[in-house]
C-alpha positions in Angstrom: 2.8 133.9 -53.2 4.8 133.5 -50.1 2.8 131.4 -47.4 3.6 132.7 -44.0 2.9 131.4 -40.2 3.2 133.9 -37.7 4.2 132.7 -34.0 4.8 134.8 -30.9 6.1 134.2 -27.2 6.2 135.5 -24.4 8.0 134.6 -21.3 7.0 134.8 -17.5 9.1 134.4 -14.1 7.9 133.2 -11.2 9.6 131.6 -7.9 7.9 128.7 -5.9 9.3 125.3 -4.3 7.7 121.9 -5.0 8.6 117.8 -4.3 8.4 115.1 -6.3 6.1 112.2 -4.6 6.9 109.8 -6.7 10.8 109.8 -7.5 12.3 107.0 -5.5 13.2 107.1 -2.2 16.2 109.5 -1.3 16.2 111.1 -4.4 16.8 114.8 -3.9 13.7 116.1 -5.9 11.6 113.8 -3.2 13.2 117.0 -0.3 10.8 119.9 -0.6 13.3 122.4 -2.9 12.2 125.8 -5.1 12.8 126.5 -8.2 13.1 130.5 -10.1 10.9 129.1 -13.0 10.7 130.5 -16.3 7.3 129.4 -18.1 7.5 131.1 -22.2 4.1 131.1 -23.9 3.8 130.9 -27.8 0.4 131.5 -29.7 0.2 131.6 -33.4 -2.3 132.4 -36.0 -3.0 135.5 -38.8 -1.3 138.6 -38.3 -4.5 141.4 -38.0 -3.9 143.5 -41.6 -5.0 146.4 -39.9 -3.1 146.5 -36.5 0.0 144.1 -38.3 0.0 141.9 -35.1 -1.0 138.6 -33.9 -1.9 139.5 -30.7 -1.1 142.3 -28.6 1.8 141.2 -25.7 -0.2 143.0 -23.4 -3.5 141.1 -23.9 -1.2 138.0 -23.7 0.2 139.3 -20.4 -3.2 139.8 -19.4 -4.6 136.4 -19.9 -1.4 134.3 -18.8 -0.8 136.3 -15.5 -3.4 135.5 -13.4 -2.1 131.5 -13.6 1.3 132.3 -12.9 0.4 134.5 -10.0 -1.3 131.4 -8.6 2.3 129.9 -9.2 4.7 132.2 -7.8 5.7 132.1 -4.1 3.7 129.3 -3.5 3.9 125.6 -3.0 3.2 123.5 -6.0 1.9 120.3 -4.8 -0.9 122.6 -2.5 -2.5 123.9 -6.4 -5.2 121.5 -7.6 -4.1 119.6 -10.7 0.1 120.4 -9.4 -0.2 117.5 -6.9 2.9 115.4 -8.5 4.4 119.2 -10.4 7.2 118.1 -12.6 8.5 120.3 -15.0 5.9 118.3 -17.3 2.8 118.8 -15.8 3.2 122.0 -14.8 3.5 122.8 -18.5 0.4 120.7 -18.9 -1.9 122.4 -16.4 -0.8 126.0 -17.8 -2.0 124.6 -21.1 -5.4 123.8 -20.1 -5.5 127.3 -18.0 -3.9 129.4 -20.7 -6.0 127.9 -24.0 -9.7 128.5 -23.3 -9.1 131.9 -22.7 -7.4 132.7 -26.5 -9.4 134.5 -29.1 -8.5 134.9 -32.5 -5.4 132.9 -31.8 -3.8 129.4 -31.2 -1.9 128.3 -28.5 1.1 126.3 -30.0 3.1 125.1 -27.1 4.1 126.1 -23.3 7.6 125.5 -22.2 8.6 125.0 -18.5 12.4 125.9 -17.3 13.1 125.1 -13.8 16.8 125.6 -14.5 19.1 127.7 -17.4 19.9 123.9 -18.8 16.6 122.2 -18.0 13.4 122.9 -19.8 10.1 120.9 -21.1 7.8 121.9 -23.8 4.3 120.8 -24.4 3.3 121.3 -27.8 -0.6 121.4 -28.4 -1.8 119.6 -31.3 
C-alpha cells in the first residue's frame, strides 16, 4: 500500500508599511517603508473519501481572511503582537491567528514574502 500525505496552500496579498525598531541606527528598514506582501498558507491532513479534498479553499479563505484584512493597508507596528513586524514574526503571529481556528486539519507552515526574492517560513511542529 502506498502511504500518502496530502498538503495544500493557499496564498494571500495584502499591502501595508512597517519599521524595524530594532535594526541599527540608519539602516533603511529603521525609515517607515511598505511592503506588497504575499503571506501562502499550507494545512495538511486526510483527504475526506467522500468530497476527495482536504479542505475546501474556500473555507480556508474564509478563516485566513479576516487576519490579513487586519494586515492590509495598515501599519504593522500599530497591530498588537506586530510591534517589532519582521518578515519573521509576522509569520509567527499569523500562525497563532490562523491555527486555533482549523478543524479536521493541520496547519504545516506560513510563509511571509515581503519581496519576489525575499521570503520566511515558519514551520509548525
Amino acid at each position: 500500500m502506498i502511504k500518502c500525505r496530502t498538503e495544500i496552500s493557499k496564498e494571500f496579498r495584502f499591502e501595508s508599511a512597517h519599521r524595524l525598531p530594532f535594526v541599527p541606527e540608519g539602516h533603511k528598514c529603521g525609515r517607515i517603508h511598505g511592503h506588497s506582501f504575499t503571506a501562502r498558507v499550507t494545512i495538511t491532513g486526510p483527504v475526506d473519501e467522500k468530497l476527495g479534498w482536504l479542505m475546501d479553499y474556500a473555507d480556508l479563505k474564509q478563516i485566513v481572511e479576516p487576519f490579513i484584512g487586519m494586515l492590509d493597508h495598515n501599519y504593522l507596528n500599530d497591530i498588537k503582537g506586530l510591534e517589532n513586524p519582521t518578515s519573521e514574526n509576522l509569520a509567527m503571529w499569523l500562525v497563532h491567528q490562523i491555527h486555533p481556528l482549523l478543524k479536521g486539519a493541520k496547519l504545516k507552515s506560513v510563509s511571509v514574502s515581503e519581496t519576489c526574492e525575499s521570503s520566511c517560513t515558519v514551520h509548525v511542529e
